[in-house]
SEDRENMAR-174767 format. One record per residue (C-alpha): residue number from 1; x, y, z; chain. Coordinates in nm, 3 decimals. Example, Ala and Ser with C-alpha at 12.3 -4.5 7.8 and 13.67 -1.06 7.14 Angstrom:
<site 1,<1.230,-0.450,0.780>,'A'>;
<site 2,<1.367,-0.106,0.714>,'A'>;
This chain:
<site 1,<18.732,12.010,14.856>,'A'>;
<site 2,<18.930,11.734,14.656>,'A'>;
<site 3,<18.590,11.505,14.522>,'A'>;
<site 4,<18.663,11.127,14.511>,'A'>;
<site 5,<18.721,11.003,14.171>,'A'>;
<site 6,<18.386,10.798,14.166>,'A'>;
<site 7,<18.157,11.011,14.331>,'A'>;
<site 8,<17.938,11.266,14.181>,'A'>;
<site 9,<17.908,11.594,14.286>,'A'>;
<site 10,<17.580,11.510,14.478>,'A'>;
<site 11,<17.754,11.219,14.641>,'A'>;
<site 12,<18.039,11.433,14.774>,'A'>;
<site 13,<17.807,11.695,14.893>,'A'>;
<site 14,<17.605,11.437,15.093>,'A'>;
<site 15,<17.915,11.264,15.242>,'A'>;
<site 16,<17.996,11.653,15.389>,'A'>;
<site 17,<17.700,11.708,15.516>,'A'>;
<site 18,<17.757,11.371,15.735>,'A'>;
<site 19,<18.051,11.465,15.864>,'A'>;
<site 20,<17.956,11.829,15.917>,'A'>;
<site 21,<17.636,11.664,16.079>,'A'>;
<site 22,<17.875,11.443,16.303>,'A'>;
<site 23,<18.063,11.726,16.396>,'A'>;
<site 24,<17.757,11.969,16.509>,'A'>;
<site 25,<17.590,11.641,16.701>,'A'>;
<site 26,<17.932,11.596,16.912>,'A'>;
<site 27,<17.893,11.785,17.261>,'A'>;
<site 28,<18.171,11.913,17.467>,'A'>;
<site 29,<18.558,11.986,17.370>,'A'>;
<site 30,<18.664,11.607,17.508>,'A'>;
<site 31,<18.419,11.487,17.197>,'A'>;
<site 32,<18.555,11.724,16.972>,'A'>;
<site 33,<18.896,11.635,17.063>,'A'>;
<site 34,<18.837,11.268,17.017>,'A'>;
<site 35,<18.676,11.263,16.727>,'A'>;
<site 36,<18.966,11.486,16.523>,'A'>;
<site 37,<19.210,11.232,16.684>,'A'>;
<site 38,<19.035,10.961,16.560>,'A'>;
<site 39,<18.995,11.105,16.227>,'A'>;
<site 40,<19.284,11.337,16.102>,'A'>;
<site 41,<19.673,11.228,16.160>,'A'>;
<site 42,<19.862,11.375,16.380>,'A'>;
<site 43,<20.014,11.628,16.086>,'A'>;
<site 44,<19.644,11.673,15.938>,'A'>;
<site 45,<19.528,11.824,16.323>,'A'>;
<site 46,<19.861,12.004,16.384>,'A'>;
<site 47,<19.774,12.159,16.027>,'A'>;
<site 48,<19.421,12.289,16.199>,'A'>;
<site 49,<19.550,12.358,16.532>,'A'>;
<site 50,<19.830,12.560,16.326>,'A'>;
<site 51,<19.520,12.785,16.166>,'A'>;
<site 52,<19.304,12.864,16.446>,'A'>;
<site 53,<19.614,12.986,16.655>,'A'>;
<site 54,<19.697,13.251,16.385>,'A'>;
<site 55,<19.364,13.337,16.358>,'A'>;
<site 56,<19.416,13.499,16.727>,'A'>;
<site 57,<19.738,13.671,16.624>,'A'>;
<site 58,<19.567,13.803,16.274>,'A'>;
<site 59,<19.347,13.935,16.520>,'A'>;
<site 60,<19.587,14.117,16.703>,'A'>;
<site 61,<19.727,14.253,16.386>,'A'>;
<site 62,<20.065,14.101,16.431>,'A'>;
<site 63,<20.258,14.127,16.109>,'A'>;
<site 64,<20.247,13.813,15.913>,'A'>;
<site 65,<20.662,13.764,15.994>,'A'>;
<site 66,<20.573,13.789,16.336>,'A'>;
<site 67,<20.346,13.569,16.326>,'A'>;
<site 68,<20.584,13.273,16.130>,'A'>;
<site 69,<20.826,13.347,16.431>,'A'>;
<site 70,<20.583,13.290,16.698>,'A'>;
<site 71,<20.440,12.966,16.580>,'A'>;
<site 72,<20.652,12.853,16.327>,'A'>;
<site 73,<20.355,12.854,16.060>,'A'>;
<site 74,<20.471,12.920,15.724>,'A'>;
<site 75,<20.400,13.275,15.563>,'A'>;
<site 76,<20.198,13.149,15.275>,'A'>;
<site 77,<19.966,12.923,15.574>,'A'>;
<site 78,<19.933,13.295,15.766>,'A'>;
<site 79,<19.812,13.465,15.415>,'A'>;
<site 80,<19.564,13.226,15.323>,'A'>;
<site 81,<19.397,13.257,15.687>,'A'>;
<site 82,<19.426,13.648,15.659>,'A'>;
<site 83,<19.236,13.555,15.259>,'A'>;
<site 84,<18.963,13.326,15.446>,'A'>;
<site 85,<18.922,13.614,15.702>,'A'>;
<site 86,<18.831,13.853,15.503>,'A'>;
<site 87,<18.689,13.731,15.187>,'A'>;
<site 88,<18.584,13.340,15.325>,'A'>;
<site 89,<18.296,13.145,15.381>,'A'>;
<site 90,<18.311,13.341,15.776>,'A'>;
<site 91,<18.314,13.043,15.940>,'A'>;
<site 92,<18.654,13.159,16.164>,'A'>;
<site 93,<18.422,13.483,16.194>,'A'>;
<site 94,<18.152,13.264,16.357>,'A'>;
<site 95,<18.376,13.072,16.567>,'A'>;
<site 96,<18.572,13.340,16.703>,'A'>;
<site 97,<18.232,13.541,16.790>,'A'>;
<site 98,<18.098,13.249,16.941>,'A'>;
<site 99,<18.501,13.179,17.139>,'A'>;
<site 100,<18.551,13.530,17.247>,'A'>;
<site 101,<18.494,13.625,17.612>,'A'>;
């Protein structure tokens, strides 16, 4: 993550853990969904909304082109999912095991 100019590096972890904090205290999908509205523009959640969907067509082993024509998401967005997928921290690997049905 981009640090701020005057933090240290300790500072900067702390203020992540708060918001990762906030984000594991909220309780349902209409808190979720609040609190990204509340704190990412309209492009910044479009950007994240944007991911998760091709995580479920990465899954499906759609072809990356396929995948731009489907949701408009640009190749280079679809390849660095496919990166964090496979060699990430496996947080979409949590999320979709937790998702799936």
């Amino acid at each position: 993550m981009k640090p701020n100019r005057n933090e240290t590096g300790r500072q900067q972890q702390r203020a992540e853990d708060a918001l990762f904090t906030a984000l594991v205290a909220l309780r349902n999908t209409r808190e979720v969904r609040c609190f990204l509205e509340d704190l990412c523009t309209p492009a910044e959640l479009q950007a994240l909304v944007d991911r998760w969907q091709v995580v479920e067509y990465l899954q499906k082993d759609l072809p990356y082109r396929k995948i731009h024509d489907l949701t408009g998401v640009s190749v280079t967005t679809i390849g660095r999912v496919a990166r964090c997928l496979s060699d990430g921290a496996g947080g979409y690997k949590t999320a979709i095991d937790r998702t799936s049905h």
